[in-house]
C-alpha positions in Angstrom: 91.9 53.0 133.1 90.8 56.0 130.9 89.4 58.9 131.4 85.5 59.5 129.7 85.9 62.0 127.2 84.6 65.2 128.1 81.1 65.9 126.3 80.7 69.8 126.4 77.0 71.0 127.6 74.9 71.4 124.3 73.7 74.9 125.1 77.4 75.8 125.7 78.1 74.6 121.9 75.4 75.9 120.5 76.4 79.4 122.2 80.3 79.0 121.2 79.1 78.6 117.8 76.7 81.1 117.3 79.3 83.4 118.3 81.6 81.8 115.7 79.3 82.8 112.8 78.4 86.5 114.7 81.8 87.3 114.6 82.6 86.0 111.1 79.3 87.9 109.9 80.6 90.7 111.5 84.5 90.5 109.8 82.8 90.2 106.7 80.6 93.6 107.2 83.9 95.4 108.6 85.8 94.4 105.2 82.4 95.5 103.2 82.3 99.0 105.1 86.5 99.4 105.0 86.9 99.8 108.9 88.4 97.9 111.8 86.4 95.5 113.7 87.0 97.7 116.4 85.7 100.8 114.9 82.4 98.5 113.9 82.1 97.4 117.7 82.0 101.2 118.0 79.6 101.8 115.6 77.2 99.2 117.2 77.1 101.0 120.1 75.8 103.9 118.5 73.1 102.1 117.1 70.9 103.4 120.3 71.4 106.7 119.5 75.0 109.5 120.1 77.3 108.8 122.9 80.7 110.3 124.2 84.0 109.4 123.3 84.9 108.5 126.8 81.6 106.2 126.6 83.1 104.6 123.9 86.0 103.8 125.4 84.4 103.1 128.6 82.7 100.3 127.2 85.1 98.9 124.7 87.8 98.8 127.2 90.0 101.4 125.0 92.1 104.1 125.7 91.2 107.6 125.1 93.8 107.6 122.8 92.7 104.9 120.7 89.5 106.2 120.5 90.5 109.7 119.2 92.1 107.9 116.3 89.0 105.4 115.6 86.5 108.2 115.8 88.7 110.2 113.4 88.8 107.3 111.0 85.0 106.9 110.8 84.5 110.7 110.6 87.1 110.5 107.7 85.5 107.7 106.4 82.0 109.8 106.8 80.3 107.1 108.7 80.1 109.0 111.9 79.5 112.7 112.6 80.8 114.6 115.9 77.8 117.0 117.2 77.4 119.0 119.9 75.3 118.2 122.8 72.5 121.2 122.3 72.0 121.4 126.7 75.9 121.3 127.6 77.8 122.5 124.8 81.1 121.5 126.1 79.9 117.6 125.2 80.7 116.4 122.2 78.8 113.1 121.0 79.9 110.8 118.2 76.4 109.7 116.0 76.1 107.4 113.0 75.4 109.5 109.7 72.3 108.8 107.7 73.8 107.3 105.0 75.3 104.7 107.6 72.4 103.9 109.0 71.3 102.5 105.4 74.6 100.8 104.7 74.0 98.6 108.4 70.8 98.0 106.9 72.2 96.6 103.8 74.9 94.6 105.6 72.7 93.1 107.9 70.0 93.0 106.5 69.5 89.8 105.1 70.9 88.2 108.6 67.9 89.9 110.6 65.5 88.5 107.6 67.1 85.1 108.0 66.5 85.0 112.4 62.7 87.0 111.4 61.9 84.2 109.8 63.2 81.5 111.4 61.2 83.3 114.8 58.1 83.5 112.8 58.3 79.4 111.7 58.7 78.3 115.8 56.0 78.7 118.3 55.6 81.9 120.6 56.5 78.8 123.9 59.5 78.0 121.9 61.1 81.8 120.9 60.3 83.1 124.3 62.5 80.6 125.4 65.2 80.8 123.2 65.0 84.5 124.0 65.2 83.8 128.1 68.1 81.4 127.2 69.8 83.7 125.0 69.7 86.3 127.6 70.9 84.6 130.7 73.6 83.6 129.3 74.9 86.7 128.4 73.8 88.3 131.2 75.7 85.2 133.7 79.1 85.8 130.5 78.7 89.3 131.5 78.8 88.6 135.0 81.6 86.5 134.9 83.7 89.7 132.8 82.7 91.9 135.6 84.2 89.4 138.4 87.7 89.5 136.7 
């Protein structure tokens, strides 16, 4: 007797593929901006305004090492800028330059058009739960990172 083919859950493909395309967006913005995909992971976390190096590594699971040398390559590259933290001034914080902010804009850009629209064209019912969905899966992926 065989076995029944294993039919993965729908939201589960539908998940695994999204990520697919995120990440091959995201290789192709990394080649259009010359860095590492690391260095654009970083850069993503700066979207919510300056951070420490050690929070950097912190939450890219890198070593203080490796982060020295990506935050010297986007400083090089000008794309980030090191300032001092104006309360303690033994902080430094790592920010996105201007200019970057308008070359993230270009890159992704027409992706945030393409999901702005496709939001507007479904009912309000239907996005909030694509939203809800969206999120508890992370949040249950995320869980599941922390366990290990």
């Amino acid at each position: 007797m065989t076995e029944p083919a294993f039919v993965p859950d729908p939201l589960l493909v539908a998940v695994r593929r999204l990520g697919t395309v995120l990440d091959r967006f995201d290789d192709a913005v990394a080649r259009q901006l010359g860095v590492h995909r690391t260095d654009l992971r970083a850069m993503h976390l700066l979207e919510t305004g300056p951070v420490t190096a050690g929070a950097i590594a912190a939450r890219l699971e890198l070593t203080t090492g490796t982060v020295t040398a990506l935050i010297a390559r986007l400083v090089n590259a000008g794309l980030v800028a090191r300032t001092v933290d104006p309360v303690d001034r033994r902080v430094v914080r790592i920010e996105l330059r201007p200019e970057t902010w308008q070359k993230l804009a270009s890159a992704y850009g027409p992706a945030g058009r393409e999901v702005s629209e496709y939001s507007a064209s479904i009912s309000t019912l239907r996005r909030n739960h694509s939203v809800t969905a969206l999120h508890d899966v992370a949040q249950r992926l995320e869980q599941l990172l922390a366990d290990r």
